[in-house]
C-alpha positions as CSV (number, residue, x, y, z in Angstrom):
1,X,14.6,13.5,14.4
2,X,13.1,11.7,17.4
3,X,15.6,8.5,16.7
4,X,18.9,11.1,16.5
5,X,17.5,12.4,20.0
6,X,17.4,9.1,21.4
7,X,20.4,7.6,20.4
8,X,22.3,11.1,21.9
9,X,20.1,10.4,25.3
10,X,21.9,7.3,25.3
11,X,25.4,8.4,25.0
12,X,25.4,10.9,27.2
13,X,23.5,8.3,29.5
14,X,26.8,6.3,29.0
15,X,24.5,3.3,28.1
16,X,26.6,1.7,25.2
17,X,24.0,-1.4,24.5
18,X,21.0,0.7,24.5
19,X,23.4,3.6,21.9
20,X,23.8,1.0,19.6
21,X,20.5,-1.1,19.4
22,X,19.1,2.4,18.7
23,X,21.3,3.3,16.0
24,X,20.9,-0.5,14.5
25,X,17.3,0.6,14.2
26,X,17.8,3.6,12.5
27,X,20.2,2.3,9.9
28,X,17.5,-0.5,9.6
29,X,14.8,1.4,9.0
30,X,17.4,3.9,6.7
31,X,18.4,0.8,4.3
32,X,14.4,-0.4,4.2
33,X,13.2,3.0,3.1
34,X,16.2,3.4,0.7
35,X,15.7,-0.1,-0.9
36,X,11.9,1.0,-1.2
37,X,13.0,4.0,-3.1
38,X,14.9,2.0,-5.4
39,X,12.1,-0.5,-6.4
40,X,9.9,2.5,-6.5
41,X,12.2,4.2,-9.4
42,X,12.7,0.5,-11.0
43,X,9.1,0.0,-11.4
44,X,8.4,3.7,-12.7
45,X,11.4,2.9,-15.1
46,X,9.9,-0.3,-16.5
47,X,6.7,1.5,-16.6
48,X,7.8,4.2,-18.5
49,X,9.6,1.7,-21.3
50,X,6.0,-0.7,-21.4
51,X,4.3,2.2,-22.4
C-alpha cells in the first residue's frame, strides 16, 4: 500500500524520474516475490512425488 501511495505522491508532484524509479521498484520487488512463489510450489511439487 505504502509503495502505491508513493508512486501517486509523485505524479501528482509532476516528478516523472522519481514516478518511475518507484514503480521500477515495485514491479521488482512484484516479479521477486512471484518467482519465490513459483519455486516454493515447484519444490512442494517435487516433494510431494519423492514421497
Amino acid at each position: 500500500m505504502e509503495c502505491h501511495r508513493a508512486i501517486y505522491r509523485a505524479i501528482v508532484r509532476k516528478d516523472e524520474a522519481l514516478a518511475e524509479d518507484e514503480l521500477r521498484e515495485h514491479f521488482d520487488f512484484s516479479s521477486k516475490l512471484e518467482t519465490e512463489q513459483k519455486l516454493k510450489g515447484i519444490v512442494a511439487r517435487s516433494a510431494q512425488g519423492d514421497g
